[in-house]
C-alpha positions as CSV (number, residue, x, y, z in Angstrom):
1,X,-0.9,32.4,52.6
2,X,-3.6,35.1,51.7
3,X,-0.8,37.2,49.6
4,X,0.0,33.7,47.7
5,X,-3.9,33.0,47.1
6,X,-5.2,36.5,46.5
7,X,-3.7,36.6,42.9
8,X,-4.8,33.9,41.4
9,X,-8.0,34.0,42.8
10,X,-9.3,37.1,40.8
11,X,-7.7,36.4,37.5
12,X,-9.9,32.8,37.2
13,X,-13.1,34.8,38.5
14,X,-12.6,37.0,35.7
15,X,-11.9,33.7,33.2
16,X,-15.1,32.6,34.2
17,X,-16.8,36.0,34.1
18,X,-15.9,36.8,30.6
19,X,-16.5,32.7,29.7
20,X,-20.0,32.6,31.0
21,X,-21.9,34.8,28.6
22,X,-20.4,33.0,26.0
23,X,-21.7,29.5,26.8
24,X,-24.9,31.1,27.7
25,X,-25.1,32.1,23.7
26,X,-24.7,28.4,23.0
27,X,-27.7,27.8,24.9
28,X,-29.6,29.8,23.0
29,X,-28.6,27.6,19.6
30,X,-28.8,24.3,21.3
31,X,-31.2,24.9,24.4
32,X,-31.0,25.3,28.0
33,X,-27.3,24.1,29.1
34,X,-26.7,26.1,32.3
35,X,-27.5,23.2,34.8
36,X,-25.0,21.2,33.9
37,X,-22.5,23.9,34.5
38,X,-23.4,26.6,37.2
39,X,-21.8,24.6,39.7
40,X,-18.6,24.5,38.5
41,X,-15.6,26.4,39.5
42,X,-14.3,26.1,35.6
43,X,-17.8,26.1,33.3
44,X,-15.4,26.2,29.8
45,X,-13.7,23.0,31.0
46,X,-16.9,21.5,32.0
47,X,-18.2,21.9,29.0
48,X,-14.8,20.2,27.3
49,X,-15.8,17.6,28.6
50,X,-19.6,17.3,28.8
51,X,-19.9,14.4,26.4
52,X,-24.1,15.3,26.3
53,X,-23.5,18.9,24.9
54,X,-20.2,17.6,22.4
55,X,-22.6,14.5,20.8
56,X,-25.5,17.0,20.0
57,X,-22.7,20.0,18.7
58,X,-21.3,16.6,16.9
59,X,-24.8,15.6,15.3
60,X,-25.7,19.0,14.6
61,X,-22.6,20.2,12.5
62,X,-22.9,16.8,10.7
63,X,-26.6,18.0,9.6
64,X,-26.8,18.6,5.6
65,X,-28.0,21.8,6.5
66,X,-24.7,22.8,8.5
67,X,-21.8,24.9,7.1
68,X,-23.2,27.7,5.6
69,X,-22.5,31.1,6.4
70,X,-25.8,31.1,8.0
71,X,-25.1,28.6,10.5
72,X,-25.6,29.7,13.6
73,X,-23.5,27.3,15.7
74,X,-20.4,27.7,13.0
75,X,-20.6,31.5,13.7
76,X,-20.2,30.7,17.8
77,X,-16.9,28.6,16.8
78,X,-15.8,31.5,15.3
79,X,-16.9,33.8,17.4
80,X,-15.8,31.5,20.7
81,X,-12.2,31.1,18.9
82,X,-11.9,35.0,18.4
83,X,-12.5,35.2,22.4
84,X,-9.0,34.5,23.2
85,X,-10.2,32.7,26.3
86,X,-7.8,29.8,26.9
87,X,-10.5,27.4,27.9
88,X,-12.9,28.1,25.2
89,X,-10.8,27.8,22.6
90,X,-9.8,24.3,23.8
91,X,-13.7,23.8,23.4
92,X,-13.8,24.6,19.6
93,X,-10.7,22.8,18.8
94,X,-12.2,19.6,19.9
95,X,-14.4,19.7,17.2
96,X,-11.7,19.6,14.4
97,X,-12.0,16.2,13.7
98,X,-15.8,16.7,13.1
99,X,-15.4,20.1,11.4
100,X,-12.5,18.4,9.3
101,X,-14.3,15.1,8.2
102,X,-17.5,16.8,7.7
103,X,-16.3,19.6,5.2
104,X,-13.6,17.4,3.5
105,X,-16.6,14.8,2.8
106,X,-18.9,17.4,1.7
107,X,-16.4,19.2,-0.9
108,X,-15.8,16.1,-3.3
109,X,-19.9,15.3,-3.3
110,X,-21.0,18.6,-3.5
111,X,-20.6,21.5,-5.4
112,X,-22.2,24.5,-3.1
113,X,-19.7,26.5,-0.7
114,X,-19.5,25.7,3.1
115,X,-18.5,29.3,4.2
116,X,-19.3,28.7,7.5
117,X,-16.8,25.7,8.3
118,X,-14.1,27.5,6.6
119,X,-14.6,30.4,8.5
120,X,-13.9,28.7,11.6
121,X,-11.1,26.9,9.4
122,X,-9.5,30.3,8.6
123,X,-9.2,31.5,12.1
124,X,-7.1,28.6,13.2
125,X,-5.2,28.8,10.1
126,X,-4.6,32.2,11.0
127,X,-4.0,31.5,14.7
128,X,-1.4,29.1,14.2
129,X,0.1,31.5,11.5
130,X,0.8,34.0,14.1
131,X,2.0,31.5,16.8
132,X,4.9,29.7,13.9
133,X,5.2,33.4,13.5
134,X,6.0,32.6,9.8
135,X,8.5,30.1,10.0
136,X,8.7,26.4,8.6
137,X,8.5,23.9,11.4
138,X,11.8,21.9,11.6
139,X,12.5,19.2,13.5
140,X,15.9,17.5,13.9
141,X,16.4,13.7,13.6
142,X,19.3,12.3,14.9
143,X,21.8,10.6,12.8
144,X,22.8,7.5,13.2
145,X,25.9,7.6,11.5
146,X,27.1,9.6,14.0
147,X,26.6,7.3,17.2
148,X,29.7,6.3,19.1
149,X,29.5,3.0,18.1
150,X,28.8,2.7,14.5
151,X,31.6,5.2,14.1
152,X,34.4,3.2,16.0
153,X,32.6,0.4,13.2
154,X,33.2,2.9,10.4
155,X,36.9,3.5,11.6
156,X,37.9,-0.3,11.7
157,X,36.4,-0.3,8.2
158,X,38.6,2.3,7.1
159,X,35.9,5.1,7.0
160,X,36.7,6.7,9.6
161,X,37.1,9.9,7.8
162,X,34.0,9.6,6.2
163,X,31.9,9.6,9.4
164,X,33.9,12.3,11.0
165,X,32.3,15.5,9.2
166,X,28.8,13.9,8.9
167,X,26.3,16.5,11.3
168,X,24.9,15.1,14.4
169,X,21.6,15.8,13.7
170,X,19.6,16.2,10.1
171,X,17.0,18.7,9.5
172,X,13.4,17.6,8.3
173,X,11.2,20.1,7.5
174,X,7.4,19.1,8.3
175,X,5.5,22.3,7.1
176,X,6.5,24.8,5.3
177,X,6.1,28.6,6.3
178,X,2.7,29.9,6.9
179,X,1.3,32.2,4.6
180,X,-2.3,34.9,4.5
181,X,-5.0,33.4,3.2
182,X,-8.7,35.4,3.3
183,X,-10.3,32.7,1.2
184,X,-10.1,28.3,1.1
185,X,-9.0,27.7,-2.7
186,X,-9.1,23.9,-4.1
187,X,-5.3,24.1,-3.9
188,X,-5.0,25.2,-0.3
189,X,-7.8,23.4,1.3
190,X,-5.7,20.4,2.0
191,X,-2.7,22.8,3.7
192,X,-5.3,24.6,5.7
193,X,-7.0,21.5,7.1
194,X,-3.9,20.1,7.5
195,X,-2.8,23.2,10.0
196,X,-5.7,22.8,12.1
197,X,-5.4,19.3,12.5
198,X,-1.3,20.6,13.5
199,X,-3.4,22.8,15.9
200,X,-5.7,20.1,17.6
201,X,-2.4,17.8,17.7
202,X,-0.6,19.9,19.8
203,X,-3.4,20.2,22.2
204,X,-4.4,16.7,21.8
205,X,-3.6,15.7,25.6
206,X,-6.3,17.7,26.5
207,X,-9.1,16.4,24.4
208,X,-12.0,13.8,25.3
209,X,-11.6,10.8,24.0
210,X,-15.0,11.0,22.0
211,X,-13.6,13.8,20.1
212,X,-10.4,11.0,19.5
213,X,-12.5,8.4,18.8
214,X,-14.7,10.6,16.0
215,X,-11.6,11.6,14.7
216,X,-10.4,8.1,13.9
217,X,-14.0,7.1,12.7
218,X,-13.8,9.9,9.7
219,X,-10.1,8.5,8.8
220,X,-11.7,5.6,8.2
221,X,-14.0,7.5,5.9
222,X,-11.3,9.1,4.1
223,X,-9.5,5.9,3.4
224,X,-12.4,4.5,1.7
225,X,-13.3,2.0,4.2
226,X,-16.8,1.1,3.1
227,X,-15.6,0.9,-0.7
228,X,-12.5,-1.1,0.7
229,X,-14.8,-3.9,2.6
230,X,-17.2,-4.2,-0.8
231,X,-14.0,-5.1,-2.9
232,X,-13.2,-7.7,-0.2
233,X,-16.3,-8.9,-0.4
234,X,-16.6,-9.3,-4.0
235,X,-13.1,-10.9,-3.8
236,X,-15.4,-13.1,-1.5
237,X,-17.9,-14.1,-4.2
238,X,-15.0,-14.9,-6.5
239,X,-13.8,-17.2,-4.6
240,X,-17.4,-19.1,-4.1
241,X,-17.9,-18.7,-8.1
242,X,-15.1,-20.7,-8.5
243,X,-15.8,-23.5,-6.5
244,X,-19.1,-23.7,-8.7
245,X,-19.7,-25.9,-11.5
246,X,-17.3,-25.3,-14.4
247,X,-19.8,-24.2,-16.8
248,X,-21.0,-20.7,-14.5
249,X,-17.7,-20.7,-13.2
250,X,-16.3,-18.4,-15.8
251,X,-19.6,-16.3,-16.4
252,X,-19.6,-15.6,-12.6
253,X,-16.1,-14.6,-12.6
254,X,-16.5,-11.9,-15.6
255,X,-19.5,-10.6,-13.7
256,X,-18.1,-10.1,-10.5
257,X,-14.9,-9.1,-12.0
258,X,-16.9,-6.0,-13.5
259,X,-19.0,-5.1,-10.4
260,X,-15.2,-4.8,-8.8
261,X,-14.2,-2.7,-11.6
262,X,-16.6,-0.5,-11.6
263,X,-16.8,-0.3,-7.9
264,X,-12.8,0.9,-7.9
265,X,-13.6,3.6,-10.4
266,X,-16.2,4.8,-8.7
267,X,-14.0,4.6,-5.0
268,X,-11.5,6.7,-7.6
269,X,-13.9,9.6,-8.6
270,X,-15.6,9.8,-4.4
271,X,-12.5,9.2,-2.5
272,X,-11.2,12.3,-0.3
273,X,-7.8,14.0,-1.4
274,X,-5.1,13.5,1.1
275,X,-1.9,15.0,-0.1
276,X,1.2,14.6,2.1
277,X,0.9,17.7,4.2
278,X,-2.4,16.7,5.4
279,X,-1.8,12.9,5.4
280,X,1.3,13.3,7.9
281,X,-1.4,15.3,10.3
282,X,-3.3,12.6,10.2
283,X,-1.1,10.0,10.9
284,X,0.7,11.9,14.1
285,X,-2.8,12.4,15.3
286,X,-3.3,8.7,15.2
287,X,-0.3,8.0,16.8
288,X,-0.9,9.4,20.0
289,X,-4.1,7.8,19.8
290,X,-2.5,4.3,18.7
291,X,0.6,4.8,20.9
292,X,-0.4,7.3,24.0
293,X,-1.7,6.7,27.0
294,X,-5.3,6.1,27.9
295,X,-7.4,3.3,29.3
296,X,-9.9,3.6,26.2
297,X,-9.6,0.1,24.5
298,X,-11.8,1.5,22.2
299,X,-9.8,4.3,20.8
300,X,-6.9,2.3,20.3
301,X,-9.1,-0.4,18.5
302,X,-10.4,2.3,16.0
303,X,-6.9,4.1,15.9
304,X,-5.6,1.1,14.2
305,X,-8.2,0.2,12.5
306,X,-7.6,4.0,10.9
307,X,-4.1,2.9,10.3
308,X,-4.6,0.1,8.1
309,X,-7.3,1.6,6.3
310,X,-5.1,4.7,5.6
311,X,-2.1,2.3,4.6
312,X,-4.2,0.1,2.0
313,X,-5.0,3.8,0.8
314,X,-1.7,4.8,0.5
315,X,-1.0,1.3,-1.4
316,X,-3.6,1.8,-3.9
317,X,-2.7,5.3,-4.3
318,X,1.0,4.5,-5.1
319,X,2.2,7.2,-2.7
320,X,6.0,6.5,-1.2
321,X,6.0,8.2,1.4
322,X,2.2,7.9,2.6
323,X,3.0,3.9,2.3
324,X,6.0,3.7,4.7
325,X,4.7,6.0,6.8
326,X,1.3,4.4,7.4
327,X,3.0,1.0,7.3
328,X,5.6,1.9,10.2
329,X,2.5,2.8,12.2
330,X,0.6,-0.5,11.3
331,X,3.6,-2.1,12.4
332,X,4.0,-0.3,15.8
333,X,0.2,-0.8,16.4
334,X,1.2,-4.9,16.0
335,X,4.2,-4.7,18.0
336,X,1.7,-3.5,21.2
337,X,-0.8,-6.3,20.4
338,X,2.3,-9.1,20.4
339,X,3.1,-10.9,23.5
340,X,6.7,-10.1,24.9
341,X,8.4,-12.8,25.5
342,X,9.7,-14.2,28.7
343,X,13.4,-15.3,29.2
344,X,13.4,-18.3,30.9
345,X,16.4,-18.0,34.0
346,X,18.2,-20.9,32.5
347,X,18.6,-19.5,29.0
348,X,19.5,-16.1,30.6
349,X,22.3,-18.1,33.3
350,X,23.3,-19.9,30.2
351,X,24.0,-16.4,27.9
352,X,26.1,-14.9,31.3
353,X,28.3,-17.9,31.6
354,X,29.0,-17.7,27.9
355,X,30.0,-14.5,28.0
356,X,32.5,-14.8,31.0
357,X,34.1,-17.1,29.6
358,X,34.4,-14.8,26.9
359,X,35.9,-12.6,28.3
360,X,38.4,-14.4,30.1
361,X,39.3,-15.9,27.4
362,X,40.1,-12.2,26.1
363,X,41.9,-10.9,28.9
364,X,43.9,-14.3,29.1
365,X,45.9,-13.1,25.9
C-alpha cells in the first residue's frame, strides 16, 4: 500500500508548493486571503470555488478602471495562466464570461485600448492554438439518410440506389484552423473571444455555477435586453394610446411611434457584434447550462432567459443560421418546462390489442 501511495503523494505536495506563492500574490492585489485556504489539502481548487474571493475578482475587473495594461489583477490572470498549473488555470478560466462581457461591452462604447484583458485573451487564444495543434475542429453528424430504416423506405420507393452511396456520417466544420496572432484587431476580436469561450466550454463541468450564472447575465447584455424590454414597453403605451379618446389617439401614436424609432436606432449603433463564430460559442455554453445537470433553478432560469433574448436578436438581425439555432435551443428549453404526459393503462391495453390483431391478421395470409 505504501509503494501505491508514495507516488502520488509527492507530485500533489509539489502542485501545492508551486500553487501557493501564486495565490499568496493575489492577496497582495485583493487583501489577506490565506485563511480561507491554509487548511486545505488543494488551495487552487479552494479558491475555484470560494464564491467570496470570485464576487470581489468579479466586481473588480468590472471597475471602469480595469483592463489596462496597468491592471494589476489582469497581469496575475496572465501570469497565473502562463503557470501551467492545472488547477490555476481552471481558476482564470472561470472568469471568461466576466473577462468576455466586460471587454466586448467596453469596445463598442469606448474608444481607448484594454491591453490588459486582451492580454489574458491572447494567451488562451494561444493555448488552445497549440492544443487544436492547427487544425479545424470537425465534428461528424450522422446522416439520416443512411439509417436502416429510411433506406429499406427509399428502396420500396425505388431509390434504393440513391441512398446506397450516400456517407454515413457528414462533416461540419465548427472552427476553422487556428492561426498567430500577437495583437486583437477589430476583425479578429470576435474569433478570439469566441476561442476562449471554446476554452471555458470544454472545461465547463468544472466551473461554479456563479461564474455560469454571470455568463448568462452578460448574454443577456449582448442581446440587448434592456433596449429589447423598452420597445415592449413602448408597444405597451401604444396600446393604452389607442384605447384613448380619438382625438389624442393618433398624436399619441406618432409620438410613441418615434420614441420606438429612435430607440431601435440607437439599440443599432450600441449593440455588441456577435458574428457566427462567436455566437455558436455562446449558444453551446448555454446549452449545458439550459440542458445539463445541476440543481441551480436559477441558472437554468437565466440560461433561457439568455436564449430568448439571443433568438429575438438573431430575428432582428436577420441572421439564418443564428435564428434556427437559437430557436432550436428556445424550443429545447420549453420542451423541459412541459409536463410529459401520462398514458393512461387502458389506452396503452387498447394500442397492444390493436396491434395483435394486426399482426395476426398478417401472418393469417
Amino acid at each position: 500500500m505504501f509503494t501505491d501511495e508514495s507516488p502520488t503523494k509527492p507530485s500533489l505536495q509539489h502542485t501545492v508548493s508551486r500553487a501557493q506563492p501564486v495565490i499568496d500574490s493575489l492577496s497582495l492585489i485583493l487583501g489577506p486571503i490565506a485563511d480561507s485556504n491554509e487548511h486545505s489539502d488543494n488551495p487552487a481548487m479552494s479558491l475555484l470555488h470560494n464564491q467570496t474571493i470570485s464576487q470581489d475578482i468579479m466586481c473588480r475587473l468590472s471597475l471602469a478602471t480595469s483592463g489596462s495594461g496597468t491592471d494589476d489583477l489582469c497581469r496575475w490572470l496572465y501570469d497565473t495562466f502562463q503557470s501551467n498549473i492545472a488547477d490555476l488555470q481552471l481558476v482564470v478560466i472561470s472568469y471568461i464570461p466576466t473577462l468576455a462581457g466586460v471587454y466586448l461591452s467596453r469596445c463598442i462604447s469606448s474608444k481607448e485600448t484594454f491591453s490588459g484583458f486582451e492580454a489574458v485573451f491572447l494567451t488562451l487564444y494561444s493555448h488552445e492554438m497549440v492544443i487544436r495543434g492547427a487544425e479545424p475542429c470537425i465534428i461528424r453528424i450522422p446522416n439520416t439518410i443512411c439509417i436502416p430504416g429510411a433506406a429499406e423506405s427509399g428502396k420500396a420507393n425505388g431509390k434504393g440506389k440513391a441512398t446506397a452511396t450516400e456517407p454515413d456520417s457528414i462533416e461540419a466544420m465548427v472552427s476553422p484552423a487556428l492561426e498567430p496572432c500577437n495583437t486583437v484587431r477589430a476583425t479578429k476580436r470576435g474569433l478570439i473571444v469566441s476561442v476562449a469561450l471554446d476554452l471555458y466550454y470544454n472545461n465547463i463541468s468544472l466551473m461554479p455555477v456563479c461564474s455560469k450564472i454571470e455568463f448568462c447575465e452578460f448574454c443577456i447584455i449582448w442581446a440587448g435586453q434592456d433596449e429589447l424590454a423598452g420597445a415592449e414597453q413602448l408597444d405597451e403605451e401604444k396600446d393604452n394610446a389607442q384605447e384613448e379618446e380619438e382625438e389624442n389617439a393618433e398624436e399619441k401614436e406618432e409620438e410613441v411611434d418615434k420614441k420606438k424609432e429612435h430607440k431601435k436606432k440607437n439599440d443599432r449603433c450600441n449593440q455588441v457584434p456577435l458574428p457566427w463564430e462567436l455566437f455558436q460559442s455562446v449558444l453551446r455554453i448555454l446549452g449545458h447550462c439550459l440542458l445539463g445537470p445541476t440543481n441551480s433553478k436559477e441558472l437554468k432560469e437565466k440560461a433561457f432567459k439568455a436564449a430568448k433574448c439571443l433568438n429575438a436578436r438573431a430575428l432582428r438581425d436577420f441572421d439564418s443560421k443564428a435564428m434556427l439555432a437559437s430557436r432550436s435551443l428556445v424550443r429545447l428549453g420549453e420542451m423541459i418546462e412541459e409536463p410529459v404526459p401520462e398514458l393512461q393503462p387502458s389506452v396503452i391495453t387498447g394500442d397492444l390489442s390493436e396491434l395483435e390483431a394486426l399482426r395476426a391478421s398478417i401472418f393469417s395470409r
